[in-house]
C-alpha positions as CSV (number, residue, x, y, z in Angstrom):
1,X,0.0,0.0,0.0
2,X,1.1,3.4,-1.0
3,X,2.5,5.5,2.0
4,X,1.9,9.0,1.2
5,X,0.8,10.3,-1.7
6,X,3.3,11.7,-5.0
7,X,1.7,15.0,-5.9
8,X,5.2,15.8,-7.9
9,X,8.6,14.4,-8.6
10,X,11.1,14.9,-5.7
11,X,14.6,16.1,-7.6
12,X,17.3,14.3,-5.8
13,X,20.1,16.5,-6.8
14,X,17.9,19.4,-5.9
15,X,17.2,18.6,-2.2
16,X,20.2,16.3,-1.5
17,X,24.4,15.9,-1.8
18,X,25.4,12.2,-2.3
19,X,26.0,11.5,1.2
20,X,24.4,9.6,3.6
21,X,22.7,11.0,7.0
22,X,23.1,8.5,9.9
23,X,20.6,9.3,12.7
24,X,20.8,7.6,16.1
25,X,17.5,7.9,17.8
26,X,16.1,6.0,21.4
27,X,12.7,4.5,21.5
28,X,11.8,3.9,25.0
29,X,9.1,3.6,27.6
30,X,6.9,1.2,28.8
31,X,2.7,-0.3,27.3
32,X,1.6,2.7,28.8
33,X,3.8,5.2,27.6
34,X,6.0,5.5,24.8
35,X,8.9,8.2,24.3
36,X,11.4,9.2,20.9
37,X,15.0,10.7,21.9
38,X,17.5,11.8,19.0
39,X,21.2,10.4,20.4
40,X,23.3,11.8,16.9
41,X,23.8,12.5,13.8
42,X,26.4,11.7,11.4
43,X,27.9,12.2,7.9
44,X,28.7,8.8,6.0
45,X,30.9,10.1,3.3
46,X,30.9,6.5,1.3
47,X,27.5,8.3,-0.7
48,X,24.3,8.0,-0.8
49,X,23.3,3.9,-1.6
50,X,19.5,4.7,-1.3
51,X,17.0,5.1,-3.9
52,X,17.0,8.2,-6.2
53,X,13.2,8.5,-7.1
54,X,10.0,7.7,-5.6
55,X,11.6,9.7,-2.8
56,X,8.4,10.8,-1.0
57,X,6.4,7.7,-1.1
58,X,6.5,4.5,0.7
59,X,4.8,1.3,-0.6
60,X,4.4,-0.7,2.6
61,X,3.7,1.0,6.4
62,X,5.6,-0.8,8.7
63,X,5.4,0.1,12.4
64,X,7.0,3.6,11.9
65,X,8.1,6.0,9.7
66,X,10.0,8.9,9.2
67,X,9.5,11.7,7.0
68,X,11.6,14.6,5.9
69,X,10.1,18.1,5.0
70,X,12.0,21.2,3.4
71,X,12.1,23.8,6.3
72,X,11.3,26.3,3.5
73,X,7.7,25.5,2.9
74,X,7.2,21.7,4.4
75,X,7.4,20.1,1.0
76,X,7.9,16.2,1.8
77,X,10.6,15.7,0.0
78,X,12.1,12.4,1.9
79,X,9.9,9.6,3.0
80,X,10.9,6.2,4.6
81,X,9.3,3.3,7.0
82,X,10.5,0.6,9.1
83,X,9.3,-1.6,12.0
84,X,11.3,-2.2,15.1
85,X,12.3,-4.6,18.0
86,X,10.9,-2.1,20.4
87,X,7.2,-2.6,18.7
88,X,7.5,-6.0,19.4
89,X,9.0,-5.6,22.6
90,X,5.5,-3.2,23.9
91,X,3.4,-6.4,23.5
92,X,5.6,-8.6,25.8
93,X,4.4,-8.8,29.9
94,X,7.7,-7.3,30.7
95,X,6.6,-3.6,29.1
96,X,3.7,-3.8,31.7
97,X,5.8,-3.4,34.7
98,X,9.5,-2.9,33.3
99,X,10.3,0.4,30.8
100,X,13.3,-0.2,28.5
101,X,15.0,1.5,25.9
102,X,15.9,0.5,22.3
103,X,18.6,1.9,19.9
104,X,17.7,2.7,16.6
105,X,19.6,3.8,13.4
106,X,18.2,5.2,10.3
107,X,20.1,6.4,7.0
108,X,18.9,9.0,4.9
109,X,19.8,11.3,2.2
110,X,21.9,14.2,3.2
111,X,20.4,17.6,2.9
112,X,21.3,20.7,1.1
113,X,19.0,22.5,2.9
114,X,17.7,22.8,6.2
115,X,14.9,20.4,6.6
116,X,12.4,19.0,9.6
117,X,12.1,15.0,10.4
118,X,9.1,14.1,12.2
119,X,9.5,10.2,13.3
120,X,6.2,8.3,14.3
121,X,5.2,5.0,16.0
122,X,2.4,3.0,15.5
123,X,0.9,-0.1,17.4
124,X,-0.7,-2.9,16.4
125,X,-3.9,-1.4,15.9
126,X,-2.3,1.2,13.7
127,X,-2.9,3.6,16.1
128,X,0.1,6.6,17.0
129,X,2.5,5.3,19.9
130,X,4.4,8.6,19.6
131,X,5.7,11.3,17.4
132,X,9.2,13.4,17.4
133,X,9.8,16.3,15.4
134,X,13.4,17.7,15.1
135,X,14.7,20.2,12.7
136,X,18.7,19.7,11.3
137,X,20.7,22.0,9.9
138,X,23.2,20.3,7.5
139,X,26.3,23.0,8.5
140,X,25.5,22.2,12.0
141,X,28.9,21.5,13.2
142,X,27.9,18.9,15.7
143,X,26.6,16.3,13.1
144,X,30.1,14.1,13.4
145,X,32.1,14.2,10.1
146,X,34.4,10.8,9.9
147,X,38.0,12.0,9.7
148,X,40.0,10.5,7.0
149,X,41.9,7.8,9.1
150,X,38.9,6.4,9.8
151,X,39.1,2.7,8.8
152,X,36.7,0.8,7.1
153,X,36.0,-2.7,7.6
154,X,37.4,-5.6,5.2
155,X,35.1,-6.3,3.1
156,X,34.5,-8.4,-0.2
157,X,31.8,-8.2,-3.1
158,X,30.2,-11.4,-3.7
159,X,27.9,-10.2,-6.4
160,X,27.8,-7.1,-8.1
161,X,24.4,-6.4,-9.9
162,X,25.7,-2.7,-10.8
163,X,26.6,0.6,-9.4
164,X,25.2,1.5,-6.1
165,X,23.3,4.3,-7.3
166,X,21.1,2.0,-9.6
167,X,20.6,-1.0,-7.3
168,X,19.7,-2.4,-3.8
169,X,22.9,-3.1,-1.7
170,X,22.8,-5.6,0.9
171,X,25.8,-5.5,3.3
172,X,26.2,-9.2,4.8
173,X,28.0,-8.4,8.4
174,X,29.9,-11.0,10.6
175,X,29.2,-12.0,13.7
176,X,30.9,-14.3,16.0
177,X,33.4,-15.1,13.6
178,X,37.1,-14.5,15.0
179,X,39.9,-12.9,12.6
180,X,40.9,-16.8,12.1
181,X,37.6,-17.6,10.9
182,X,36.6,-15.0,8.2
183,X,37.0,-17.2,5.6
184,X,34.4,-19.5,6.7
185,X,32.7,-15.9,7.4
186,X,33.1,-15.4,3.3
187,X,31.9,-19.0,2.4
188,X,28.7,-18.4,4.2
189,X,28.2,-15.1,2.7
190,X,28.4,-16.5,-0.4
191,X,26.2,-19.4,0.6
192,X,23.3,-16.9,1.5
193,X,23.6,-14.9,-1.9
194,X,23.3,-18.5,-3.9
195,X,20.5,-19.4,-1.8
196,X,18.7,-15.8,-2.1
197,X,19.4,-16.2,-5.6
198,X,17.7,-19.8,-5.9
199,X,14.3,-18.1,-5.3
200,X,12.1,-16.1,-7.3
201,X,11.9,-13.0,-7.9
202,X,15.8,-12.3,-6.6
203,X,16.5,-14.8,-9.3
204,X,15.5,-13.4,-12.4
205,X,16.5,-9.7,-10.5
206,X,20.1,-10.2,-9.5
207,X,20.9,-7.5,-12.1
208,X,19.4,-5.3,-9.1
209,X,21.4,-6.3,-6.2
210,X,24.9,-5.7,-5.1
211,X,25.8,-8.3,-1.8
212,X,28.8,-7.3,0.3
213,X,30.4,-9.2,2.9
214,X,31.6,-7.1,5.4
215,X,34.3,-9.2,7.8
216,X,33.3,-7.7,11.1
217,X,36.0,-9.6,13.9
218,X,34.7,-10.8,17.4
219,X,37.0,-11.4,20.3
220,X,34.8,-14.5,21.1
221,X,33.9,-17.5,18.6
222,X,29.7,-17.9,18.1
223,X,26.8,-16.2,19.9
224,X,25.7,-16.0,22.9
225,X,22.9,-18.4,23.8
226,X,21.4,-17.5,27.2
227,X,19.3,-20.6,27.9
228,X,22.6,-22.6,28.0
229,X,24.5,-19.6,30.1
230,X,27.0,-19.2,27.3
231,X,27.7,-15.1,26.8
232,X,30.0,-14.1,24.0
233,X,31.7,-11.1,23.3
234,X,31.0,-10.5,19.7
235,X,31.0,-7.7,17.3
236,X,27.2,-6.8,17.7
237,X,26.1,-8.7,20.8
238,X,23.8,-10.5,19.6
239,X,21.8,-13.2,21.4
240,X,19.3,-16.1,21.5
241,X,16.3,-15.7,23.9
242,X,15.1,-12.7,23.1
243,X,11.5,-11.9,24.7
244,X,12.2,-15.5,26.6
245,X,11.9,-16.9,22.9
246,X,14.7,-19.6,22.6
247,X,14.7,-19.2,19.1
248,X,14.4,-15.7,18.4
249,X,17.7,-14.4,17.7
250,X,18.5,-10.3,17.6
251,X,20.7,-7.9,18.6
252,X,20.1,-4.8,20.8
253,X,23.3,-3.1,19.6
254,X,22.1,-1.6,16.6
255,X,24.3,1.0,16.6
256,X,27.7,-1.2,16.6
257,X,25.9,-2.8,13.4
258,X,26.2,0.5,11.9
259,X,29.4,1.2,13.4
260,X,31.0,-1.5,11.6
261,X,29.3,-0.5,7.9
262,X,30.9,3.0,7.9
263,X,32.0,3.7,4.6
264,X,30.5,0.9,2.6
265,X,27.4,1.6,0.4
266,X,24.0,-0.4,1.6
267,X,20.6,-0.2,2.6
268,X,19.7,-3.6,4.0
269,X,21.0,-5.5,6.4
270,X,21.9,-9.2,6.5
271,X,23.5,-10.7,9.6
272,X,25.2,-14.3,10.1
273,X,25.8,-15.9,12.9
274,X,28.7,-17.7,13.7
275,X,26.6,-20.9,15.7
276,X,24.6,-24.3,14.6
277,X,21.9,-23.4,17.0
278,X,18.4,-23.2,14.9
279,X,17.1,-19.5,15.2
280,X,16.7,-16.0,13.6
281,X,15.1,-13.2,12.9
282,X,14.2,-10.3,10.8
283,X,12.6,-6.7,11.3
284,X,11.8,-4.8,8.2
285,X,14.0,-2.4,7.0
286,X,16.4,-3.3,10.1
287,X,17.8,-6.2,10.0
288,X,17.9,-10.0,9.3
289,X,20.3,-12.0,11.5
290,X,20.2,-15.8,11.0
291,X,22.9,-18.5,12.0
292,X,25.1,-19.8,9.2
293,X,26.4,-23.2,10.4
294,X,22.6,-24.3,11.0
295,X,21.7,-27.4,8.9
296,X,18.6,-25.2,7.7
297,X,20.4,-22.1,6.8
298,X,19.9,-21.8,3.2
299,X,15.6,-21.6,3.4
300,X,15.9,-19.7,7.2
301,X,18.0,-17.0,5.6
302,X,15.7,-16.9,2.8
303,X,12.5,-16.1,5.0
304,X,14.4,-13.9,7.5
305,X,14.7,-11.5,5.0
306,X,11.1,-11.8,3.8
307,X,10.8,-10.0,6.2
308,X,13.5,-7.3,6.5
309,X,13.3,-6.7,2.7
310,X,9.9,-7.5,2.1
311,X,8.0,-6.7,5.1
312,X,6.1,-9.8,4.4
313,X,4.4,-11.8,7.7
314,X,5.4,-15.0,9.0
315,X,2.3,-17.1,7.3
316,X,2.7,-20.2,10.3
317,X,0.5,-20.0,13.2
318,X,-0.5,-22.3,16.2
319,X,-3.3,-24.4,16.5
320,X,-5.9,-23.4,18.4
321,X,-4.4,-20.2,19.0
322,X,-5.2,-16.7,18.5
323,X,-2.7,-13.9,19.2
324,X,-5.1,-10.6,19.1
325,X,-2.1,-8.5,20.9
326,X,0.5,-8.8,18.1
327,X,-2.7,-8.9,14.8
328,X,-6.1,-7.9,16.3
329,X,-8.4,-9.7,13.9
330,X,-10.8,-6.3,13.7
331,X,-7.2,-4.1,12.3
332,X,-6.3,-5.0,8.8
333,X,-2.2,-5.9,9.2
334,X,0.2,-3.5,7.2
335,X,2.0,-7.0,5.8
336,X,1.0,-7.8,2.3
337,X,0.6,-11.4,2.6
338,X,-1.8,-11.0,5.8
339,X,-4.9,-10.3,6.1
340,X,-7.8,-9.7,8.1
341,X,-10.6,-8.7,5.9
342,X,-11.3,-12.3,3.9
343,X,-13.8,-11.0,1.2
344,X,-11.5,-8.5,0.0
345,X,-7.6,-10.0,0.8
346,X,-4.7,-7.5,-0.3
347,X,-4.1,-10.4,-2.6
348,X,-7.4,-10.2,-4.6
349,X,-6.2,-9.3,-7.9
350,X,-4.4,-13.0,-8.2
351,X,-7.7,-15.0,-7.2
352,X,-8.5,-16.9,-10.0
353,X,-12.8,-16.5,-10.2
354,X,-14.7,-18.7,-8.2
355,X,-12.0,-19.0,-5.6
356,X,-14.0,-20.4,-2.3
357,X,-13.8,-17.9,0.5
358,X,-12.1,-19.3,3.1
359,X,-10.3,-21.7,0.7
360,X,-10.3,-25.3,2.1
361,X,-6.4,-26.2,2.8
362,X,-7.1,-29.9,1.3
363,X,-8.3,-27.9,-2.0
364,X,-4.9,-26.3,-2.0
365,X,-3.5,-28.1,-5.5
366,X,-6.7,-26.1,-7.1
367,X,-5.9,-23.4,-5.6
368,X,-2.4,-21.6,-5.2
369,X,-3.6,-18.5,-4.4
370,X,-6.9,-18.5,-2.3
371,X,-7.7,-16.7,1.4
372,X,-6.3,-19.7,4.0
373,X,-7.1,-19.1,7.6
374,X,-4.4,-18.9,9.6
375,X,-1.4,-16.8,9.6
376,X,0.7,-14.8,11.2
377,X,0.5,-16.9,14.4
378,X,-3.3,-17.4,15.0
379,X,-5.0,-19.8,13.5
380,X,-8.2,-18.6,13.5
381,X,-9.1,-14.6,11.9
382,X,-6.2,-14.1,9.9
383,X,-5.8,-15.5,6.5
384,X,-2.5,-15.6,4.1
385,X,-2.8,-16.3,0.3
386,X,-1.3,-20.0,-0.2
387,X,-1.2,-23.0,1.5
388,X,2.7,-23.6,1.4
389,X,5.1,-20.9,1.1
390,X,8.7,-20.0,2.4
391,X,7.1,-17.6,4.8
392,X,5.6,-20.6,6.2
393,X,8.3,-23.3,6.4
394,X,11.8,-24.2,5.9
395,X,10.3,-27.6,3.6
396,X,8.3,-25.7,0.8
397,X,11.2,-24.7,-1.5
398,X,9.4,-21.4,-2.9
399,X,8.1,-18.3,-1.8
400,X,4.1,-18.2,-2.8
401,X,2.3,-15.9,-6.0
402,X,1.4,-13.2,-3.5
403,X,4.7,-12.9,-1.9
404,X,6.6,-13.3,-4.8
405,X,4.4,-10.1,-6.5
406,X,5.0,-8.3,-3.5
407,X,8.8,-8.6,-3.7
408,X,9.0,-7.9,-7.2
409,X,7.2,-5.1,-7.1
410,X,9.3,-3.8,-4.3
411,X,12.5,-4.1,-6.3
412,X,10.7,-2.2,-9.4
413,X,10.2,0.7,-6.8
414,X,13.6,0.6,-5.2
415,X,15.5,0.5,-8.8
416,X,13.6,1.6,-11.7
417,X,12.6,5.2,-12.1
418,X,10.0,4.6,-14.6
419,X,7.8,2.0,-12.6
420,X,4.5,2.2,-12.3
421,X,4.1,-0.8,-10.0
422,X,0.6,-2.4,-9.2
423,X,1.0,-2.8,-5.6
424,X,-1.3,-5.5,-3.7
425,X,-3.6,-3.4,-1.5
426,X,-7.1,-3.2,-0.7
């Protein structure tokens, strides 16, 4: 779905240099309140790796977004959206009695001109959780400038689609792996690239991407996995256990993720783990960390970033269960491959006619795009458009129609100027 409305054509040389704007913000509080600090700013001089067009439009929600206005007369000129660990975090029992604070890191074109960001939150219901307005002046002398012994980490191209001004650039970032071990770090980069690039559309799109394998060095070999006791020191902290979820694997040190991409062009993120421990995660337009020397790498890598690229739902859910914190069954989901509202699914255009409504799973060979019930962890209220899709499990070796519209789509906006792209909406 369209976030915002194009009323003209942003000019990127207009409004922005060819640098990149880091800003370090704090999302914090508790399920009753919610606050958004600005930490820093800084100047990435390795240029702006973001897309040059479609700049004030967004075409999924997420749980936040961030939108930059010329100070001169408020023309958007700069519009991006994202979810976060924090959202998820709000709907956990600890956020009733415990508050907590989560970094957060954004890039964004720099400007030429003084210009106002206004960041929002939403909840699950779609609802505002919080809003922060800050103007920045691009002389200002306190947004840090690198100085030019600043290092940059080693780092090795494992595909190269095209120039970083045209395409999406994925930086793959190390973690867990010791200075003797970055050239398992490199085999397994190269492992998740051939296994992106096994499904569709990244297949038949690798023209678009550039992957980069950034060798980020831990003092400690693997992760740390808390359920065992075992605590690491690794280059971004990372962990297993997070919201008492033994597989759910993140890191709360965004910043040191960005710390160690300084200087090298990307956008997305793609984390590897240095453990055979089963576990993940991904958080659009954040992150995806998965573990590398997992026997199920290849497809969990894949998914992960379903969802930090895609924004797409996990389409699995529990029996018997319905989870109306996280996807209230009376809210229509911002995921594109979710939905709520049965008679009209996001997916509609794809229904082949006289497509039953709910579509019977054992009719699923008819049917490869219907309106399934259950997804995105309940199994009763919300639907998802296939039967089998990687979004679902490791076993089914594809991602489904809708998911696979919904990526391509996403590319078209991110790298061709001239695309007109017929989203999957309502």
């Amino acid at each position: 779905m369209l976030v915002g409305i194009s009323m003209h054509a942003v000019d990127f040389e207009h409004f922005f240099a060819d640098s990149t704007l880091r800003v370090d913000y704090t999302f914090a509080g508790d399920a009753g309140h919610t606050g958004i600090f600005l930490d820093a700013m800084s100047l990435d001089p390795a240029g702006w790796a973001g897309r040059r067009h479609h700049l004030d439009v967004m075409p999924l929600e997420g749980n936040g977004s961030i939108v930059m206005r010329a100070a001169s007369d408020s023309t958007v000129i700069y519009r991006t959206t994202f979810s976060t660990l924090f959202s998820e975090w709000l709907s956990t029992p600890e956020a009733e009695t415990t508050p907590r604070s989560y970094e957060n890191v954004y890039l964004l074109p720099f400007p030429r001109e003084t210009v106002d960001i206004m960041v929002t939150l939403t909840d699950s219901r779609r609802d505002t959780l919080a809003t922060y307005n800050h103007r920045v002046d691009p002389t200002d002398i306190l947004i840090s400038r690198p100085s030019a012994s600043t290092a940059v980490t080693p780092h090795r191209y494992i595909h190269r689609g095209g120039d970083s001004h045209n395409v999406i650039d994925v930086a793959i970032l190390a973690e867990g792996y010791t200075v003797e071990e970055m050239d398992s770090f490199y085999t397994h980069a190269s492992q998740a690239v051939e296994s992106m690039f096994n499904h569709e559309p990244f297949a038949s799109m690798r023209d678009r991407f550039n992957f980069v394998a950034v060798a980020s060095p831990s003092i400690d070999s693997g992760v740390s996995i808390p359920r065992l006791g075992e605590w690491r020191n690794t280059a971004v902290g990372s962990h297993f256990s997070t919201f008492y979820s033994d597989r759910y694997l993140t890191t709360p040190h965004v910043r040191a993720i960005h710390d160690h991409l300084r200087g090298i062009p990307y956008e997305h993120i793609i984390i590897l783990a240095n453990t055979d421990e089963y576990g993940g995660g991904g958080i659009y337009n954040s992150y995806t960390l998965t573990t590398a020397r997992n026997a199920r790498f290849a497809p969990v890598v894949v998914h992960e970033f379903g969802h930090s690229f895609g924004g797409l739902g996990d389409e699995y859910f529990y029996d018997n269960d319905v989870m109306t914190d996280t996807y209230p069954t009376d809210i229509e989901p911002w995921e594109p491959n979710v939905t709520t509202t049965p008679d009209h699914p996001k997916w509609h255009s794809l229904l082949e006619e006289g497509t039953p409504i709910p579509t019977p799973a054992e009719e699923a060979d008819r049917w490869p795009v219907g309106v399934y019930e259950g997804a995105a962890y309940s199994s009763r209220g919300v639907y998802r458009p296939a039967d089998r899709c990687r979004m679902r499990d490791n076993d089914t070796p594809a991602f489904c129609p809708a998911c696979r519209w919904t990526l391509r789509n996403l590319i078209e906006f991110y790298t061709n100027p001239q695309s007109a792209p017929t989203w999957i909406n309502n």
